[in-house]
N, C-alpha and C positions, 0 to 999 in steps of 0.2 A: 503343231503338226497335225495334219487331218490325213488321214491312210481309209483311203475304197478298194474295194472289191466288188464285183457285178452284184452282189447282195449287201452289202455293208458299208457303213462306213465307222470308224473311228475315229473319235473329235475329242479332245477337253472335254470335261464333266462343263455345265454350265447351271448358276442356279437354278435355272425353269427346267430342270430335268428334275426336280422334287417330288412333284406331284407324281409321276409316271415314276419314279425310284422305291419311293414309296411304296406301291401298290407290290409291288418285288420281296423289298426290304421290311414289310410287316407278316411276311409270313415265317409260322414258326417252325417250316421247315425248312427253311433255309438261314436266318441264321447262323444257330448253333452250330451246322455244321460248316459253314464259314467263320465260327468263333467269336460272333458277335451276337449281343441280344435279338430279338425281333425289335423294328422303329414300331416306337408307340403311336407316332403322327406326323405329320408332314414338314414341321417344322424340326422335327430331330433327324429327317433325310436330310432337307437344307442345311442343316449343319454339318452334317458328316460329308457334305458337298465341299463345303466351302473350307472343312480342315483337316482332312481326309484324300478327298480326292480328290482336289485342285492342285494334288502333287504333281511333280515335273512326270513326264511320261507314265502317264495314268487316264486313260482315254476309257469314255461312254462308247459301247458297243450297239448299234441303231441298225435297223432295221431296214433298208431304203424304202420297201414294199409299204409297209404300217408308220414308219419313221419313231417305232415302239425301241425304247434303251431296253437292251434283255441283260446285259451284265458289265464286267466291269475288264478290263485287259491291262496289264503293265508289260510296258515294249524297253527294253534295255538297249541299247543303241550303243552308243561307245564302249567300246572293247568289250560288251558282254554279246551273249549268243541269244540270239530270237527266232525265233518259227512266227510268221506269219501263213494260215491255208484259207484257201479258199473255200474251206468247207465252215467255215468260221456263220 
């Protein structure tokens, strides 16, 4: 499922979203306080791509303007409760 909004879209994680994940995901302040180490390299983003977040409704949050992934979203759909804003 792919979900826009006049500034965003949400898609499937996809493995060429590493390099740009990365750049995110080696910083050490963010992280820890996501409860994960800092990625050491671009090939430990690809991984956490590929067994992480290639989970079922777990969508790459992108930018349309830059087409830059800035975070990560989990959308619950069946009989759970979701917020979707626009200000996303």
């Amino acid at each position: 499922m792919i979900l826009e909004t006049k500034r965003l879209i949400l898609r499937p994680w996809e493995e060429s979203d590493a390099e740009e994940y990365y750049k995110y995901a080696k910083d050490p302040l963010v992280g820890p306080i996501c409860g994960w180490t800092p990625h050491t390299n671009i090939a430990e983003s690809k991984r956490i791509i590929k067994n992480v977040l290639s989970a079922p409704e777990t969508y790459a949050v992108v930018w349309k303007e830059t087409f830059f992934q800035s975070k990560t979203a989990k959308i619950y759909i069946d009989g759970k409760k979701y917020i979707l804003k626009e200000e996303l």
